[in-house]
Each structure stands twice: as C-alpha cells, then as structure tokens.
C-alpha positions in Angstrom: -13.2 -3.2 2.6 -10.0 -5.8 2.6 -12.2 -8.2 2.9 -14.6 -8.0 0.5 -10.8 -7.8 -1.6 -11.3 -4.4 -2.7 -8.3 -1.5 -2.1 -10.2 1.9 -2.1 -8.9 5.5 -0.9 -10.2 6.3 2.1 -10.4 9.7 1.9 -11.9 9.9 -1.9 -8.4 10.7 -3.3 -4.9 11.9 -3.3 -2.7 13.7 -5.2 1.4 12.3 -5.5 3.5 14.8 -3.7 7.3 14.6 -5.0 8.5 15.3 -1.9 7.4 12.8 0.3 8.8 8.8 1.0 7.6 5.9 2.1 9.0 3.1 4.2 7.1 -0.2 4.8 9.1 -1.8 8.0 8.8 -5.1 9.0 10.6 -8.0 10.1 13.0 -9.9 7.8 11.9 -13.5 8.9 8.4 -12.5 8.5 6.8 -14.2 5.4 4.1 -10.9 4.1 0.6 -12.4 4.0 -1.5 -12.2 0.3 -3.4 -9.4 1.8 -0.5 -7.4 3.2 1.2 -7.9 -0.3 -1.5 -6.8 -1.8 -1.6 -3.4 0.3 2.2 -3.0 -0.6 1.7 -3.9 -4.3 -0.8 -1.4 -4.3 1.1 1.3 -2.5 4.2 1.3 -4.6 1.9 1.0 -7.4 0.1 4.2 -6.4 3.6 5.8 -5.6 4.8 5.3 -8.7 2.6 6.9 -10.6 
C-alpha cells in the first residue's frame, strides 16, 4: 500500500491505549526517506490523538 502512497491500518483499526510508548530508533547520521517520514508523521499523528 506504501506505494500506491496510501497509509491504511492493517488490521481494520485500533483503539489508543494510554499506557503504552513508542520509540522509533534509528541512526543519527541517517537522513529519514519521504516515505519513512511519512510513516513517522503518521504515527505520532495517530498517537496523539
């Protein structure tokens, strides 16, 4: 689906649990590709909400 530049939810849905973190880990040096932005944008996005 990335590459048809749609972000969907794999398993039809989710429901934000307090509780719970996330940690994206990668390299400092490392410049993020658009698509791999994208996925973060969209994950904190989600997160937050």
């Amino acid at each position: 689906m990335l590459d048809s530049g749609q972000l969907v939810l794999p398993l039809g849905g989710f429901e934000a649990v307090e509780r719970y973190a996330y940690y994206l880990v990668h390299p400092r040096q490392t410049d993020l590709s658009g698509r791999l932005r994208a996925v973060i944008d969209w994950l904190v996005q989600s997160a937050a909400c």
